[in-house]
C-alpha positions in Angstrom: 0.0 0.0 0.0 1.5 3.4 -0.4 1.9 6.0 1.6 -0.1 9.1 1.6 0.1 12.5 0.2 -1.5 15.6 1.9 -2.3 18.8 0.3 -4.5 21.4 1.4 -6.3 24.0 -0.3 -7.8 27.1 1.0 -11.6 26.3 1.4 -14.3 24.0 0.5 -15.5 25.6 -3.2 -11.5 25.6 -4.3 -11.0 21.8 -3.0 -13.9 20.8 -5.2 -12.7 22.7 -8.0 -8.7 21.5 -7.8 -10.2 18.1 -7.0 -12.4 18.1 -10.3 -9.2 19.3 -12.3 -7.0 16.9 -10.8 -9.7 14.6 -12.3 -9.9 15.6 -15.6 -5.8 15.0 -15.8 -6.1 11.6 -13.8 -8.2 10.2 -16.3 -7.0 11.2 -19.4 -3.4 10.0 -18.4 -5.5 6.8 -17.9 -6.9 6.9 -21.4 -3.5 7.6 -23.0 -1.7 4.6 -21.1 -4.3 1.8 -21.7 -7.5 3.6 -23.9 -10.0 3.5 -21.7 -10.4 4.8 -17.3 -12.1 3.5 -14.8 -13.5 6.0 -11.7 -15.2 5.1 -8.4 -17.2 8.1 -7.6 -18.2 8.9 -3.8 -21.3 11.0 -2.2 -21.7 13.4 0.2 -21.5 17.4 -0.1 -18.2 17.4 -1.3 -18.2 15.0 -3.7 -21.3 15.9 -5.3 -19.7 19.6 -5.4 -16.5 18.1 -7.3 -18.8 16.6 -9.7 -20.7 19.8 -10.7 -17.0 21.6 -10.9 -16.1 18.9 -13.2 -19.4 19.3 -15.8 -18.4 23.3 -15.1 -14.8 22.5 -16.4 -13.2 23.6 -19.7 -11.3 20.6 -19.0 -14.1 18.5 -19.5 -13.9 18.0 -23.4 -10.7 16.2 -22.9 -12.2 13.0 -21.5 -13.3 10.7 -23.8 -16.7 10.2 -21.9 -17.5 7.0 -24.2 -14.2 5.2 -23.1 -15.1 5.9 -19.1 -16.2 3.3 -16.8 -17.9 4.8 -13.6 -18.6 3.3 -10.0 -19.6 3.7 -6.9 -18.0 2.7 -3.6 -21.0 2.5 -1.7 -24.6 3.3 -2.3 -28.1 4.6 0.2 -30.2 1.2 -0.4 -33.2 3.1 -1.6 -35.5 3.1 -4.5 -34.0 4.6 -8.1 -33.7 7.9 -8.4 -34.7 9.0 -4.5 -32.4 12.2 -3.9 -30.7 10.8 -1.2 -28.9 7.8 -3.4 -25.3 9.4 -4.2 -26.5 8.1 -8.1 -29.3 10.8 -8.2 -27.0 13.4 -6.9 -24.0 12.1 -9.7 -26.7 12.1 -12.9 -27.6 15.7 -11.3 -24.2 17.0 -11.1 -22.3 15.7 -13.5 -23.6 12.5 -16.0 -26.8 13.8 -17.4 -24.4 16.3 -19.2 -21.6 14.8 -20.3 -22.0 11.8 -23.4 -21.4 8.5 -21.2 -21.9 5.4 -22.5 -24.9 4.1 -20.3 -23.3 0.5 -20.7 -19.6 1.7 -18.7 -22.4 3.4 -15.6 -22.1 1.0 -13.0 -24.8 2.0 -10.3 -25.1 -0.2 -7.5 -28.4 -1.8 -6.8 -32.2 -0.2 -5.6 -34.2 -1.2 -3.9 -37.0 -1.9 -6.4 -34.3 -3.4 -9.2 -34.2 -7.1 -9.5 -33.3 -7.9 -5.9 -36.1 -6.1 -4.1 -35.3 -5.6 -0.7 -32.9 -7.7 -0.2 -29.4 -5.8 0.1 -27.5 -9.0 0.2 -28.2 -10.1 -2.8 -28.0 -6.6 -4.6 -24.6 -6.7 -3.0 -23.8 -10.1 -4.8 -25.3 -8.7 -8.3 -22.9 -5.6 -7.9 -20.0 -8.4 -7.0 -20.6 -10.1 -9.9 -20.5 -7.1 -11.9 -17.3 -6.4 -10.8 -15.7 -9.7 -11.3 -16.9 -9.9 -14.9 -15.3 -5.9 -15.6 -11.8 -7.4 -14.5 -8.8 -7.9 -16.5 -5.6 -10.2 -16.5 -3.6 -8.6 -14.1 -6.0 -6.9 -11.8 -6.7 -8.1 -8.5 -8.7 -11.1 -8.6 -12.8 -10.1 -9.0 -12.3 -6.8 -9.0 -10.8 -4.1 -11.2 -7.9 -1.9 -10.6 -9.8 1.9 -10.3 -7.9 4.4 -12.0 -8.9 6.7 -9.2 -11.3 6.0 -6.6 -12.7 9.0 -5.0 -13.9 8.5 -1.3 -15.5 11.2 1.4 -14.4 10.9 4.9 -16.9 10.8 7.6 -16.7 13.0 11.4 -16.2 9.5 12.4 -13.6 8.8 9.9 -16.0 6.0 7.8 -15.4 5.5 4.2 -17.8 4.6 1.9 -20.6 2.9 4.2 -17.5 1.1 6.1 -18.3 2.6 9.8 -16.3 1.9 12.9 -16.5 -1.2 14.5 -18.8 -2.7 11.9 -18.8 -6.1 10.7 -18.2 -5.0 7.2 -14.7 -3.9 8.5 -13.5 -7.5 9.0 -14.6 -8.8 5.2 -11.3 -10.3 3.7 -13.7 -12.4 1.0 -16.5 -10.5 -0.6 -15.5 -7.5 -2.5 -19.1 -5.7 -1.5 -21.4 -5.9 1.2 -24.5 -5.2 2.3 -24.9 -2.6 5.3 -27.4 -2.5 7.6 -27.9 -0.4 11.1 -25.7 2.1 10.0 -25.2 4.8 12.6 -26.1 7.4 9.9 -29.4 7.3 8.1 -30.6 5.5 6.0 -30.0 2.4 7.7 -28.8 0.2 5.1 -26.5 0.6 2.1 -24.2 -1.3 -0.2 -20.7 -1.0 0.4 -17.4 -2.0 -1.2 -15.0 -3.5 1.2 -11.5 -2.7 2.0 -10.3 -5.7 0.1 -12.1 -3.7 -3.2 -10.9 0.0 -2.2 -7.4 -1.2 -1.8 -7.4 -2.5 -5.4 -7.5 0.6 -6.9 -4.2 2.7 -8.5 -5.1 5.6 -6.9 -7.4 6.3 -3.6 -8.1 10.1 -3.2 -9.5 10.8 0.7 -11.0 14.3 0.4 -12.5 16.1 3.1 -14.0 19.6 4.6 -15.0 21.1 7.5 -13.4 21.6 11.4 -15.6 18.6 11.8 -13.7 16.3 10.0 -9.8 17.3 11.3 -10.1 14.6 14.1 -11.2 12.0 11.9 -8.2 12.9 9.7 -5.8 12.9 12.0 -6.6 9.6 13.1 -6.1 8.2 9.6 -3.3 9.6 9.4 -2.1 8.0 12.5 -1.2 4.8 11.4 -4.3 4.2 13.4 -6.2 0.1 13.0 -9.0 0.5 9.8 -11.5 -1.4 12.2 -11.1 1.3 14.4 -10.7 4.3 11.9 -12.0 3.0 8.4 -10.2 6.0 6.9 -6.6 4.1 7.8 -7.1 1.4 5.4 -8.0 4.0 2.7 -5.3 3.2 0.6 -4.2 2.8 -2.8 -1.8 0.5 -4.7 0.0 3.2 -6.9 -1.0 6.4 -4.4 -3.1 7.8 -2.0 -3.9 11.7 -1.6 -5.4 13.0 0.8 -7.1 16.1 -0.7 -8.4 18.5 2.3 -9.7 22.4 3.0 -7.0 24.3 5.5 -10.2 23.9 8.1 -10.5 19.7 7.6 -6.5 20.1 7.9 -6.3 21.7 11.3 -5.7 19.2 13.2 -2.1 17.8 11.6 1.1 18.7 12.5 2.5 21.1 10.1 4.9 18.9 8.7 2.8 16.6 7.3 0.7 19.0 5.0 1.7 21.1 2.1 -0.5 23.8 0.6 -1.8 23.3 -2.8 -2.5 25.7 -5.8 -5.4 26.7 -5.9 
């Protein structure tokens, strides 16, 4: 696993904006080296803003929408389209205006699609999705992410991985079904660690005063069961992409400010 890069920008609208560019260059290196990218996109405020800088972008253009793949590293188990699943707030922000290929969108199950309510199984379709979009010399059933974008929680969770959670201790599956999650809804569909470490790159981005403990924790060489957020890492690299108030808790040695 490698080790992680900080850098911090100034505030929340210029981390979402240097996140989207970083992006744009991310995956068009991608296309160049091997013709086509992969992404795993995450939710929450922040991500959903980098998303909407991206489609704002004059970068944009560059990507060769048609040759992207697009996931997600965890999902709100609701029905398609409800505002809350981080799908709706993706097509919203970003995918209903850029020419994807419907076919490389990889949402993760609903909860009125094939499984009905049963996030195990949906779990188990999106597995099986995953083990039949990897290649020779990936990781097994699952694909190396070019990038894979992930939001860290006050609580330093990842995706739907919260602390203490049975989900933490997966080795096997590459996606799980969550349920009691401390934070509504209830239950979701989560990629594992095993999955999240496959990827090339694993961005951690993060805003807000609320989150500098939970970042410092990660960054602590602290136990993922303990601080999800720890066992964030990718196989090539791993930045961690923060506002100067989600960085206030580091020592200043371990950050370096970033343009813009």
């Amino acid at each position: 696993m490698s080790t992680p890069t900080v850098l911090v920008h100034r505030d929340a609208g210029l981390l979402a904006q240097a996140v989207a560019a970083r992006l744009v260059t991310r995956i068009v290196e991608a296309q160049s080296a091997h013709g086509t990218a992969s992404v795993v996109l995450t939710g929450g405020g922040l991500g959903t803003a980098t998303l909407a800088a991206l489609a704002q972008s004059p970068g944009r253009d560059s990507i060769d929408w048609a040759r992207l793949d697009i996931w997600w590293g965890d999902e709100r188990f609701l029905p398609s389209g409800d505002p809350e699943r981080n799908e709706t707030g993706a097509r919203s922000a970003l995918l209903d205006h850029v020419p994807v290929d419907p076919r490389r969108v990889h949402a993760m199950p609903a909860s009125d699609g094939p499984d009905g309510d049963d996030p195990e199984a949906a779990a188990e379709r999106y597995a099986v999705e995953l083990g039949q979009a990897a290649r020779p010399g990936d990781h097994d059933d699952v694909p190396t992410f070019d990038v894979l974008l992930l939001g860290v929680g006050p609580d330093a969770h990842v995706a739907s991985l919260f602390p203490e959670q049975p989900a933490l201790h997966e080795t096997r599956r590459t996606v799980v079904a969550v349920r009691g999650a401390p934070k509504p809804p209830p239950t979701r569909i989560s990629l594992t660690l095993r999955s999240i470490q496959a990827a090339a790159d694993v961005w951690l981005i993060a805003a807000g005063a609320e989150k500098a403990g939970a970042i410092r924790m990660a960054l602590e060489a602290a136990g993922p069961v303990q601080v999800p957020a720890a066992g964030a890492r990718g196989q090539r690299s791993t930045l961690v992409l923060l506002d100067q108030a989600a960085a206030s808790a580091l020592p200043p040695g371990l950050t370096r400010l970033a343009s813009p």
